[in-house]
VMD Tcl script that builds the backbone (N, CA, C; Angstrom):
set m [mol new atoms 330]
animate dup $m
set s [atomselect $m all]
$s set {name element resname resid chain x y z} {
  {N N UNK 1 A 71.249 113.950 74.200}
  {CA C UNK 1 A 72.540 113.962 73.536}
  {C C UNK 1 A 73.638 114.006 74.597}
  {N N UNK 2 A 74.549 112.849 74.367}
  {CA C UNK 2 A 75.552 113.030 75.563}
  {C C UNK 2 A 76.496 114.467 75.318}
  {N N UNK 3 A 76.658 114.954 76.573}
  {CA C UNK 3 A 77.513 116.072 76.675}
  {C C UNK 3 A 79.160 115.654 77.679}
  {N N UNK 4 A 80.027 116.737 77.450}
  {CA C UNK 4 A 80.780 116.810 78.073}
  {C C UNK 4 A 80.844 118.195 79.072}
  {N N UNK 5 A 81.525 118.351 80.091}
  {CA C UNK 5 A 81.122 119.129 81.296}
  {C C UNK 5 A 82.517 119.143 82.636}
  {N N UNK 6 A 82.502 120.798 82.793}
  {CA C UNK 6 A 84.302 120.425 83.163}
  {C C UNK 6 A 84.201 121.324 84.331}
  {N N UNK 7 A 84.389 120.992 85.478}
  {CA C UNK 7 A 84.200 121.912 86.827}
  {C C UNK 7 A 85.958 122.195 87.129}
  {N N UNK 8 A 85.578 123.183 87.975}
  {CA C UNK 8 A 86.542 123.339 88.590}
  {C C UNK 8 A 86.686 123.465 90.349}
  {N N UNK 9 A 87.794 123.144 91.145}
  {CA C UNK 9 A 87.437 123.147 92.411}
  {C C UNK 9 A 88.971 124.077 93.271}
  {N N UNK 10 A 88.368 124.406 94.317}
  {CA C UNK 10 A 89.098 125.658 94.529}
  {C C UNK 10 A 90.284 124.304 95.889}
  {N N UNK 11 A 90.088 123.152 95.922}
  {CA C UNK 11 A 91.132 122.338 96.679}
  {C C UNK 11 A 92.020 121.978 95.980}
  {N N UNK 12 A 93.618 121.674 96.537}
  {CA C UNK 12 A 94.101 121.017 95.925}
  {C C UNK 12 A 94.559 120.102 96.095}
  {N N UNK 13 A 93.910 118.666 97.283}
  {CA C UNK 13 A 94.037 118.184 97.881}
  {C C UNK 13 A 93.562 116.938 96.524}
  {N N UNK 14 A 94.227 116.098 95.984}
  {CA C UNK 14 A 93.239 114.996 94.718}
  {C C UNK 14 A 92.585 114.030 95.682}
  {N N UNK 15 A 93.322 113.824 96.371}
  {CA C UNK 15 A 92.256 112.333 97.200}
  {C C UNK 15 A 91.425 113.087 97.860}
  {N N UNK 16 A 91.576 113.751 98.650}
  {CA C UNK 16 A 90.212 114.458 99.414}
  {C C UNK 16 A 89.464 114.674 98.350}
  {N N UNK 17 A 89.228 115.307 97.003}
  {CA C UNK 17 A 88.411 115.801 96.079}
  {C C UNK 17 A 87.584 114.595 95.367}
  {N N UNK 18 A 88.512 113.604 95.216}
  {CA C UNK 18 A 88.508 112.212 94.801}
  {C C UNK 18 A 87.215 111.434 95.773}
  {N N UNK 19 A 87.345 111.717 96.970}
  {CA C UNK 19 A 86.752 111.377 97.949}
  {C C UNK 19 A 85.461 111.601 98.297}
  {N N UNK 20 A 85.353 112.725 98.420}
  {CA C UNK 20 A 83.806 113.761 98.320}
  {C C UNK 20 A 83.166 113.671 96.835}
  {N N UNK 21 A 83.705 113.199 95.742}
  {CA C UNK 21 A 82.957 112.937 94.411}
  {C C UNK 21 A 82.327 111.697 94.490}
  {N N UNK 22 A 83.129 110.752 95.055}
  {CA C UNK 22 A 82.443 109.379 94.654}
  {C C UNK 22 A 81.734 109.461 95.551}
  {N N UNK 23 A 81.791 110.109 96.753}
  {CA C UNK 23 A 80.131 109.860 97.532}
  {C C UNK 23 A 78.866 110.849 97.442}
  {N N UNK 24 A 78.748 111.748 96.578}
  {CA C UNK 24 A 77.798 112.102 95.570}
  {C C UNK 24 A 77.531 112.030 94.927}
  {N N UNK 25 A 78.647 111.498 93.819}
  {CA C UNK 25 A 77.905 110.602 92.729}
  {C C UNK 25 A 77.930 109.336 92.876}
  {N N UNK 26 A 78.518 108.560 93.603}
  {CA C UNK 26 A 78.328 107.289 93.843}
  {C C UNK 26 A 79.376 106.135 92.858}
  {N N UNK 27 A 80.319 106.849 92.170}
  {CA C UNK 27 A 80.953 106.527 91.123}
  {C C UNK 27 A 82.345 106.324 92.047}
  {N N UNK 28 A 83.405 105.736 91.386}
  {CA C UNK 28 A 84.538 105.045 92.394}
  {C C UNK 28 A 85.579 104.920 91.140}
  {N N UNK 29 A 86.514 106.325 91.939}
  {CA C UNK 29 A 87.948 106.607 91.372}
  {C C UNK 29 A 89.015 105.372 91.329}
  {N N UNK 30 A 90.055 105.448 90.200}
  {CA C UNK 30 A 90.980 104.604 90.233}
  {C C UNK 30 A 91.779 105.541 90.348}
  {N N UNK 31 A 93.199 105.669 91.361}
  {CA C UNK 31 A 94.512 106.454 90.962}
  {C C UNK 31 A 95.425 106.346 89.785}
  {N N UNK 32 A 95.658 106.519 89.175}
  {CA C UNK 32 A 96.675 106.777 87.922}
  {C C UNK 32 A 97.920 107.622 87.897}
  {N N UNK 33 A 98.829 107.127 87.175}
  {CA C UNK 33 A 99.463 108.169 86.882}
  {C C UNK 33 A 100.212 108.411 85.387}
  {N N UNK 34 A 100.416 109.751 84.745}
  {CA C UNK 34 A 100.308 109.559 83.585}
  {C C UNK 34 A 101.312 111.072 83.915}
  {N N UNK 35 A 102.498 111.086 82.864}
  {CA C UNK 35 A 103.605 112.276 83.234}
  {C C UNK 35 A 102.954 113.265 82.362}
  {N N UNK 36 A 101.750 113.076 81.175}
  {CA C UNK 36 A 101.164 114.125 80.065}
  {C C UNK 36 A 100.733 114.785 80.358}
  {N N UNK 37 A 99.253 113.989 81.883}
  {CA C UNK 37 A 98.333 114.471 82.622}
  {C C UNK 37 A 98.479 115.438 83.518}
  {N N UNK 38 A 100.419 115.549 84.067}
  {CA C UNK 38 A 100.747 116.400 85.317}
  {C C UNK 38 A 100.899 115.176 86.580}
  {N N UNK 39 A 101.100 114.118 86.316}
  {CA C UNK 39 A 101.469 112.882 87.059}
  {C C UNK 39 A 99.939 112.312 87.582}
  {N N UNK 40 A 100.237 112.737 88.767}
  {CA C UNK 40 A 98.762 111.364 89.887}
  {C C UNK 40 A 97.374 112.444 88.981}
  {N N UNK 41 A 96.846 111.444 88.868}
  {CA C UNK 41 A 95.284 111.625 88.482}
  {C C UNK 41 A 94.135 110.478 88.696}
  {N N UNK 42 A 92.656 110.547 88.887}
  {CA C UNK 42 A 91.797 109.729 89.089}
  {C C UNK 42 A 91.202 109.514 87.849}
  {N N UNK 43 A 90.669 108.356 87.786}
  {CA C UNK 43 A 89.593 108.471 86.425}
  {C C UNK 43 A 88.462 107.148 86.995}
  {N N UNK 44 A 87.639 107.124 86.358}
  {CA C UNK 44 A 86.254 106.154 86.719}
  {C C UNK 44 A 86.820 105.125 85.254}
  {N N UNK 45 A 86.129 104.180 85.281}
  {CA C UNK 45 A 85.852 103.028 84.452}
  {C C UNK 45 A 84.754 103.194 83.756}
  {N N UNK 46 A 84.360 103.247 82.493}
  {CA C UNK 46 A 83.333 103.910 81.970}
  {C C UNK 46 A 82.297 102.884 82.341}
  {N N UNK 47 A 81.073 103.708 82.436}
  {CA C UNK 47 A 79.842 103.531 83.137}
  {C C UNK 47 A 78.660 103.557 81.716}
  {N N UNK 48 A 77.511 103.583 81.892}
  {CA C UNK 48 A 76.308 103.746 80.593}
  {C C UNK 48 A 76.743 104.789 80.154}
  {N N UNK 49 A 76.456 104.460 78.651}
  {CA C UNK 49 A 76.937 105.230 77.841}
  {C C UNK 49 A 78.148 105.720 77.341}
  {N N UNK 50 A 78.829 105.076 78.323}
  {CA C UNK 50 A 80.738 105.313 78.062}
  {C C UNK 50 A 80.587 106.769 78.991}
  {N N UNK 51 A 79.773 106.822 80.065}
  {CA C UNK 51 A 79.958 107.868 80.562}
  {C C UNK 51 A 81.709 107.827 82.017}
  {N N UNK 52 A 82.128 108.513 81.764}
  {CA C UNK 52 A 83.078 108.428 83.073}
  {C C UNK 52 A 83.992 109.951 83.240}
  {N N UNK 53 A 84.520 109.805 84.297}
  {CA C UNK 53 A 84.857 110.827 84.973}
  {C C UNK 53 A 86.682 110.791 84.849}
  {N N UNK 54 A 87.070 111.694 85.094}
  {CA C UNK 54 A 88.764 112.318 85.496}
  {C C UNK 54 A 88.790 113.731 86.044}
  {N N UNK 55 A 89.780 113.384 87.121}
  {CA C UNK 55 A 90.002 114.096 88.195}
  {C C UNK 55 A 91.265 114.484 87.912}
  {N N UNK 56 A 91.696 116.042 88.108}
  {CA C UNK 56 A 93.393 116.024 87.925}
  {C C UNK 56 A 93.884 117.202 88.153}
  {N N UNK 57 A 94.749 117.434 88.394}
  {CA C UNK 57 A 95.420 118.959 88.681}
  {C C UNK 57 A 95.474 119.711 87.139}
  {N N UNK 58 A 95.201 120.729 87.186}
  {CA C UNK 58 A 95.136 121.959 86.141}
  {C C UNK 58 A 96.659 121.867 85.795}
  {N N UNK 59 A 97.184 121.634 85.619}
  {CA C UNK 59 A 98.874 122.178 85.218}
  {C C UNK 59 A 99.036 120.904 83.959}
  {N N UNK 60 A 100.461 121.794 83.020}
  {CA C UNK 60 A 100.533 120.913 81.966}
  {C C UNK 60 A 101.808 120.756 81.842}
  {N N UNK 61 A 102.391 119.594 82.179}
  {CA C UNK 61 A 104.081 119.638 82.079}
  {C C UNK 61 A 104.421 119.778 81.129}
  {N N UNK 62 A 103.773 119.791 79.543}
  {CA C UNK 62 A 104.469 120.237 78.345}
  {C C UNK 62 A 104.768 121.751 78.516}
  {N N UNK 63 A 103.983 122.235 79.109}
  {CA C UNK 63 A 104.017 123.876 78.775}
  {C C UNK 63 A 104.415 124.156 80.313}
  {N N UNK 64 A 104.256 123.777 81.171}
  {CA C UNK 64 A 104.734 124.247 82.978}
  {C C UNK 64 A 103.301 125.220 83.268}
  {N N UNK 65 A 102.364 125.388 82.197}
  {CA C UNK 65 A 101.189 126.371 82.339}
  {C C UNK 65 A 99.978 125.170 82.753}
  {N N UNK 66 A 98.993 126.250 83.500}
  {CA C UNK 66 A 97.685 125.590 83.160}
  {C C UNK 66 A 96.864 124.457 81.954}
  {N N UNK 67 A 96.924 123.799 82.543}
  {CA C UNK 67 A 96.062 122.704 81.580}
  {C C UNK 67 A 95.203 123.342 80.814}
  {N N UNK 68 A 93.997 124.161 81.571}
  {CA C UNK 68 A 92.647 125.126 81.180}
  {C C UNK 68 A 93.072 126.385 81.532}
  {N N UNK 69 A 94.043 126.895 80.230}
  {CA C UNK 69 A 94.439 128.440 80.885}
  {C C UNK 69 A 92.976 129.146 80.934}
  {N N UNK 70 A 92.025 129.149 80.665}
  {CA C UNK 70 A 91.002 130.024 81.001}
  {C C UNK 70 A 90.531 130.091 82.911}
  {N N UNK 71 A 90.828 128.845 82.605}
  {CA C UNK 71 A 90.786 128.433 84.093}
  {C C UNK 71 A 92.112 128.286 85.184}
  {N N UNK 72 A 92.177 129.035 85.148}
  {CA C UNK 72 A 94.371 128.653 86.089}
  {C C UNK 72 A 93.347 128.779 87.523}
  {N N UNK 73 A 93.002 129.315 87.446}
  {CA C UNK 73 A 92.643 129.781 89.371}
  {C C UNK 73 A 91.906 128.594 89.927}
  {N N UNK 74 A 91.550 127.707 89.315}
  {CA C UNK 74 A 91.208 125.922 89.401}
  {C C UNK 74 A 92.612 125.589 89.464}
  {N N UNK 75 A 93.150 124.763 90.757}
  {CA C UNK 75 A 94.401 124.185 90.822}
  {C C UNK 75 A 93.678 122.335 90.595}
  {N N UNK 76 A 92.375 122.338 90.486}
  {CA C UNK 76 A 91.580 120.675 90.648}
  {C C UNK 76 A 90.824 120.828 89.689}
  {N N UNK 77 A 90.639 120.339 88.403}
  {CA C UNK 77 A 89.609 120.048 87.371}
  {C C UNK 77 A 89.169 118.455 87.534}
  {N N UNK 78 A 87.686 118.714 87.440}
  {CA C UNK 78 A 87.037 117.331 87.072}
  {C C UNK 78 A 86.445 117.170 85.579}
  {N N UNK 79 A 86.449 116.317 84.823}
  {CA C UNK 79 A 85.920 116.444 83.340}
  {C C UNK 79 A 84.677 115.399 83.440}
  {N N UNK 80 A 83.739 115.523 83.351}
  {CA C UNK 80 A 82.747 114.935 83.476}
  {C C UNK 80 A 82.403 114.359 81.628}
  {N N UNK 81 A 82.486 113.320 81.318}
  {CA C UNK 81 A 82.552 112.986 79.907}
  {C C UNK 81 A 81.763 112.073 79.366}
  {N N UNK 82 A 80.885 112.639 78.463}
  {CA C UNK 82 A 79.487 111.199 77.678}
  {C C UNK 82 A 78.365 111.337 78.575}
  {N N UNK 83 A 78.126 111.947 79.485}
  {CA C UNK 83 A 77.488 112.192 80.292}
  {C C UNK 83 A 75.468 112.388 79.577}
  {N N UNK 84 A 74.576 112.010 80.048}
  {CA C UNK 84 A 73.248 112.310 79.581}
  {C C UNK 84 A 72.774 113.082 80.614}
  {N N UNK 85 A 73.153 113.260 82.197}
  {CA C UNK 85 A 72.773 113.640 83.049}
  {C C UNK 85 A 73.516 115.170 83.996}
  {N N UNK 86 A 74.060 115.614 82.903}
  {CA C UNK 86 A 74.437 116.927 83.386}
  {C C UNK 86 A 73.903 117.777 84.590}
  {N N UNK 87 A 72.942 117.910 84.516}
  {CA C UNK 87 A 71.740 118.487 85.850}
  {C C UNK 87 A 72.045 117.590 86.554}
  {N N UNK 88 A 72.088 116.541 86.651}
  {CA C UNK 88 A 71.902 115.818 87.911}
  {C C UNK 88 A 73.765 115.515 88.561}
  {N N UNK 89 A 74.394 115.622 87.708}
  {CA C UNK 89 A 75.467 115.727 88.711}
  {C C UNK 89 A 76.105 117.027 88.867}
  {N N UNK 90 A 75.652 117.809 88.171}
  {CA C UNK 90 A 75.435 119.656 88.139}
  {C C UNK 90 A 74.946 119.446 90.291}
  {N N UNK 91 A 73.925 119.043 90.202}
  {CA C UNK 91 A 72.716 119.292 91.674}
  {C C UNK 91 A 73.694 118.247 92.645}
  {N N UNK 92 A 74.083 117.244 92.633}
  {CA C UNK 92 A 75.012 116.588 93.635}
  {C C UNK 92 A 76.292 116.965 93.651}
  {N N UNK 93 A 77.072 117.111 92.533}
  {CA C UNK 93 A 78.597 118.579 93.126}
  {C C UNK 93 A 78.159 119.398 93.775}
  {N N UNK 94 A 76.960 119.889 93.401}
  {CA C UNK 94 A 76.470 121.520 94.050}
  {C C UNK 94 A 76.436 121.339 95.701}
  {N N UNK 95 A 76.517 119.698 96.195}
  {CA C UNK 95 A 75.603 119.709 97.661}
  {C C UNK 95 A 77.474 119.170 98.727}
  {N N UNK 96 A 78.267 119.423 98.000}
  {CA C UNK 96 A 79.514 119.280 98.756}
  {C C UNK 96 A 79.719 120.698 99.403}
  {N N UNK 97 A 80.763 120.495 100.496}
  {CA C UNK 97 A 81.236 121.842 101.239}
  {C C UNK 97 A 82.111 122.183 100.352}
  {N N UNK 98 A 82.629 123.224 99.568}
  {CA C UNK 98 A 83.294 123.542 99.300}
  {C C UNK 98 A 83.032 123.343 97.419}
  {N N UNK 99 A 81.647 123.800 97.021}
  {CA C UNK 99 A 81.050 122.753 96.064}
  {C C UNK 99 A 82.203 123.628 94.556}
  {N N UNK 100 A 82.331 122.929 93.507}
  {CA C UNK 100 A 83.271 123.277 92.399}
  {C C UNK 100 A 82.423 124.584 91.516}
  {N N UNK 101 A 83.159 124.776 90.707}
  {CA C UNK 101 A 82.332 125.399 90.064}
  {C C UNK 101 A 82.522 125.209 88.483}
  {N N UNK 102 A 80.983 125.431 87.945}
  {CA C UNK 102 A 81.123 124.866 86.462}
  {C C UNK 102 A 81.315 125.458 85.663}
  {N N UNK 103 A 82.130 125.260 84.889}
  {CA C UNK 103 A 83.180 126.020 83.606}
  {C C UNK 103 A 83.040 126.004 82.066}
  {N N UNK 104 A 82.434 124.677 82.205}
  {CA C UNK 104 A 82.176 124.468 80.690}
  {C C UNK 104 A 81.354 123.514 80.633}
  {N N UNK 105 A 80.568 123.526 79.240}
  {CA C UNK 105 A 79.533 122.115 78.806}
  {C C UNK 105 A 80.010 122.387 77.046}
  {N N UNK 106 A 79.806 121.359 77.114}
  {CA C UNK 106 A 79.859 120.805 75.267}
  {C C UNK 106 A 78.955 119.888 74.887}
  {N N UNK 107 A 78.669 119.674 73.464}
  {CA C UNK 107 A 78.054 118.513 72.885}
  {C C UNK 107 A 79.052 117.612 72.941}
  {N N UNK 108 A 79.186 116.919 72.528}
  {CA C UNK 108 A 80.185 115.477 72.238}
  {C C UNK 108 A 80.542 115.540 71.069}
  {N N UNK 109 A 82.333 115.539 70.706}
  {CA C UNK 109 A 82.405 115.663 69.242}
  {C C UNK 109 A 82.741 114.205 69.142}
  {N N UNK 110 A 81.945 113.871 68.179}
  {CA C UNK 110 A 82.068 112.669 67.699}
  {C C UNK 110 A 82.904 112.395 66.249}
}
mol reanalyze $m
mol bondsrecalc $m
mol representation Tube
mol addrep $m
């Protein structure tokens, strides 16, 4: 069952973070920018399964607060989305310096 899956990373550097993802997972960021999102953000092109990725700073210009107030002390969220392989990109985030940490999993609301 595809899941969704939301790390957090203690950089707040987006291209460096951007950088060290696609060469563990092997997946390849586009820059964006979107004023809803908190401006510059990455996202993937969906992959099997409509699986794909977004990269983005925690902050929410509607509110000036955290995107994931549970999470504020993440200034870098990645949303890992449609995903079948949770463990396995669970085990390749895990093998970066500075590896994220995981915050949440969901089923997929469909």
């Amino acid at each position: 069952m595809p899941t969704f899956d939301l790390y957090g990373f203690a950089e707040t550097d987006l291209s460096a973070v951007s950088q060290a993802v696609e060469g563990v997972l092997g997946v390849e960021f586009a820059r964006r920018d979107n004023p809803h999102m908190g401006g510059e953000f990455f996202a993937t092109r969906p992959g099997p399964g409509n699986e794909h990725f977004v990269l983005r700073r925690n902050h929410d210009p509607g509110t000036d607060g955290p995107a994931e107030g549970d999470f504020a002390k993440y200034p870098t969220l990645l949303y890992v989305n449609c995903t079948g392989r949770s463990e396995e990109v669970r085990a390749r985030l895990q093998s970066l310096d500075g590896p994220p940490e995981h915050l949440r999993q969901g089923p997929l609301r469909r």
